[in-house]
N, C-alpha and C positions, 0 to 999 in steps of 0.2 A: 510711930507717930505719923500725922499726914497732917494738913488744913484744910477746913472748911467742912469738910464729908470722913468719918471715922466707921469702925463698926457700930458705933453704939447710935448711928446715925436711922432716925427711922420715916422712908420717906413716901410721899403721896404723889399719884402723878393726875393731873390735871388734864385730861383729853383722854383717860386712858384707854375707852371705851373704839377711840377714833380707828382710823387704821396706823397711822405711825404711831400712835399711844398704844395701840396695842402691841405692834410690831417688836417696839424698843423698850415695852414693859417687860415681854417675855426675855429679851435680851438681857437687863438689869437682875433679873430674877437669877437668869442664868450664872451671873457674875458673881452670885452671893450679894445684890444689894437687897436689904430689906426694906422692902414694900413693904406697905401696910393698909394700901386702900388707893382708890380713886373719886375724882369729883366727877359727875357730869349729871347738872339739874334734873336733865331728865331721866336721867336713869338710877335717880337715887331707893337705894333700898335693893340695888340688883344686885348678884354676887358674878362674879367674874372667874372661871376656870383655865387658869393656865400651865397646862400640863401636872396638874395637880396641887398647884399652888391657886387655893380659892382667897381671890379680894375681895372686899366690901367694896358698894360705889355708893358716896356721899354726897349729899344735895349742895355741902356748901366745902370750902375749905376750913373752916372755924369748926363745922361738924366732926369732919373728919380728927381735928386735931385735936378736939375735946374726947372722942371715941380711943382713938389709939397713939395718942401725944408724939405723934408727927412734927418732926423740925427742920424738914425739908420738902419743896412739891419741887415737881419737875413738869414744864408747861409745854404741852403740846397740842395747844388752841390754833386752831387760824385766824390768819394776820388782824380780822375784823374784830375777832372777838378777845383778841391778846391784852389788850389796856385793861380790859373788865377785869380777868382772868387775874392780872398782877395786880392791880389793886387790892382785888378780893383778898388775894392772897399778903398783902403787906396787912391789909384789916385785919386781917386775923391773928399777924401779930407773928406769923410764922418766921423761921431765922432764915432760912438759905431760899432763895428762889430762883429755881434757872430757867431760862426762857431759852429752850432753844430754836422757837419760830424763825422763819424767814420772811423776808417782806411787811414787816410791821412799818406803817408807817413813823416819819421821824418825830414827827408832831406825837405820837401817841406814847412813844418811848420817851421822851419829853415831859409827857403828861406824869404816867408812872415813877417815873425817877425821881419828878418834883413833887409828887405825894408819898416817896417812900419817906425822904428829906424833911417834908415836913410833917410828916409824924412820926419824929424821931430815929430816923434812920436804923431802928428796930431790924428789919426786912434787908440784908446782903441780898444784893439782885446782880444775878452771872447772865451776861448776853444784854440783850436779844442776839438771835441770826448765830447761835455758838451751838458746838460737840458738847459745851456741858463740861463735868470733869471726871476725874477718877483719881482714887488712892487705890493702887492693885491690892488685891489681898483684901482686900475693907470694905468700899464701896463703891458704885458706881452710875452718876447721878448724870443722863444723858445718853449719847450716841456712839462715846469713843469704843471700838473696837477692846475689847476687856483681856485679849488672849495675845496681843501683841508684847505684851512687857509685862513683867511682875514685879512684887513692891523693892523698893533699892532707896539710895539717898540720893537721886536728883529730884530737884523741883523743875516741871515745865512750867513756861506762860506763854500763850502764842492767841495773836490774834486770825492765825487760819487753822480751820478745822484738819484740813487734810497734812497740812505740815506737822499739825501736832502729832498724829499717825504714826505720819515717817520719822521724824524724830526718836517717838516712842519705839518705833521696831530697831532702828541704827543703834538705838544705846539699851536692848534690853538684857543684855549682858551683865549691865551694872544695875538694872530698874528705877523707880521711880516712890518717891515717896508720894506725889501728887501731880499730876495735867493738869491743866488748866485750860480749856479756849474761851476764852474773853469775848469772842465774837470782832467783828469787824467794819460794824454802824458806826455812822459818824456820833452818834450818842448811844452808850455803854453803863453799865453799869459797876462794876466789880473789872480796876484799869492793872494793867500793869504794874504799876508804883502799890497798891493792895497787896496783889501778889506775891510781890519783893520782900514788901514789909512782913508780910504772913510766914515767909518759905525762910528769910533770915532769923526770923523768932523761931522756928520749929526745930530741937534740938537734932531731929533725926534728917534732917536735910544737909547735905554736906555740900551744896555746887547749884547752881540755876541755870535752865537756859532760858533764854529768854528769845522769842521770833517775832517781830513787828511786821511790817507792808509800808508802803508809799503811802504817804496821803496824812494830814493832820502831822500834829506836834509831841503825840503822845511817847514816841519813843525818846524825841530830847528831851521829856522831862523824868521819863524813867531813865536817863543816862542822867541828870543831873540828883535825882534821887538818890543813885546807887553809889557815885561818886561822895555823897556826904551822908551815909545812910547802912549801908549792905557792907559787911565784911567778908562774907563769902565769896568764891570765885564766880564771876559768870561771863557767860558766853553765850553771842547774841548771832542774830540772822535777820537779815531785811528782806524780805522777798520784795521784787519790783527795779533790780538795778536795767534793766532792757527795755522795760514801759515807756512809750512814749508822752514826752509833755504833753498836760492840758488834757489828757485822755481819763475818763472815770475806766477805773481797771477793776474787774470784779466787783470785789467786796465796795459796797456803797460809801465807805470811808476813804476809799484811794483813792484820794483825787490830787492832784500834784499841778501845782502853781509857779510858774519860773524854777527857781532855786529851792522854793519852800515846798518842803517835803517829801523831797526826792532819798532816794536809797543814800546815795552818796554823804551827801547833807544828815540823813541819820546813824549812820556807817562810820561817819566823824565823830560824831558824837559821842557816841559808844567808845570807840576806842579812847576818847580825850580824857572816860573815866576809868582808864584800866579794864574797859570789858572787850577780851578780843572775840572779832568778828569774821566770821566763814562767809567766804564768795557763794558760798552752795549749803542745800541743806546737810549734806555730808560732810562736808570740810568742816562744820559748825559741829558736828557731831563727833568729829576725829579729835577736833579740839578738845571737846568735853572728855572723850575720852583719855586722853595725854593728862586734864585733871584729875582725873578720877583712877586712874592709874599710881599717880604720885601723891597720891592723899592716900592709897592703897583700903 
């Protein structure tokens, strides 16, 4: 089992024709994810050879999904062109959309999210500015590294890409039933509290970790979720306890005001619901392990 992306998952990419669409089509291919085409207007009707794996390129997202009943795109449009791109692709009605762009404006992820919302929230939208996810073994919808860890019973959710990584490589001993990176925009789609909900209904998931950042409120309300919500073990990580006040740190979401939104302040949190919390991304990962050990 995994969520959100399984084998029977069949996916479209959206840029694919680009150079990172190309790049990390070939990559996904490589993973065993099944592709089954690409969008790019202008290049509708051309076939695409990647290493002997030939794709169709589709004028629209609705073409595409009518042609080979695709339930997933993966967008790798630039920043200008990313609102169009998601929209398109909620209009059509598609299930999983992951945006892994960077620099979308916030106004325009704003825009997206409040049209997937109000046409029925049809359309799961992962990102902006995220790695995307994987279920090892299954599929792989995004940029995470596919040879780092194989399928297991932890759930990840991390709002940094490169944390997901490491994470992924420290526990692949035990592997993973699904990643997750959420992205780390002040507006998201597809949050933490999703993920929980997703990874605690999934029968083959035994344990979660869970990695937030500085900046916003979202990890105290996935600590107050979990606390009345998740009965599985989890095990959390804040990156950001060194950042100093008042400073935007990376991710465009990290921004940290007095007290509010500091590591410490969400470090509390966590723990106040039974979620223990590693100083470091390996301590967090030694923890899991000490679960994962005694659940055998």
């Amino acid at each position: 089992m995994a969520i959100f992306i399984t084998n029977d998952s069949k996916v479209i990419v959206q840029g694919m024709t680009g150079a990172e669409g190309t790049k990390h089509t070939k990559r996904m291919l490589a993973s065993g994810t099944n592709i089954v085409g690409g969008v790019n207007p202008r290049k509708a009707g051309e076939k695409v050879d990647f290493d002997g794996n030939v794709l169709p390129v589709f004028g629209s997202v609705a073409e595409a999904m009518e042609a080979t009943g695709a339930d997933v795109t993966v967008i790798f449009v630039p920043p200008a062109f990313a609102k169009a791109a998601v929209i398109e692709a909620v209009d059509a009605g598609v299930g999983l959309a992951v945006v892994i762009t960077e620099g979308i404006p916030v106004h325009d992820t704003a825009a997206f999210w409040a049209h997937a919302v109000a046409t029925g929230n049809k359309t799961r939208i992962i990102g902006p500015n995220c790695p995307g996810l994987i279920s090892p073994g299954q599929s792989n919808a995004g940029i995470i590294p596919a040879n780092i860890s194989g399928a297991g019973k932890i759930g990840l959710v991390s709002k940094s890409g490169t944390l997901t990584y490491q994470m992924m490589y420290e526990l692949r001993d035990f592997g993973f039933s699904t990643a997750i990176g959420i992205g780390g925009d002040p507006i998201i789609g597809t949050t933490h509290i999703d993920a929980l909900a997703a990874f605690e209904a999934d029968p083959e998931t035994a344990a979660i970790v869970m990695i937030g950042e500085i900046g916003g409120d979202a990890e105290e309300r996935a600590a107050a979720y979990i606390k009345e919500n998740v009965t599985k073990p989890v095990v959390g990580y804040v990156a950001g306890f060194t950042a100093p006040e008042g400073k935007t740190m990376g991710h465009a979401g990290a921004i940290v005001s007095g007290s509010a939104g500091t590591a410490q302040a969400k470090k509390e949190a966590l723990e106040a619901a039974g979620v223990k919390v590693g100083k470091t991304p390996s301590e967090t990962a030694a923890l899991m392990r000490e679960i994962m050990q005694s659940i055998g």
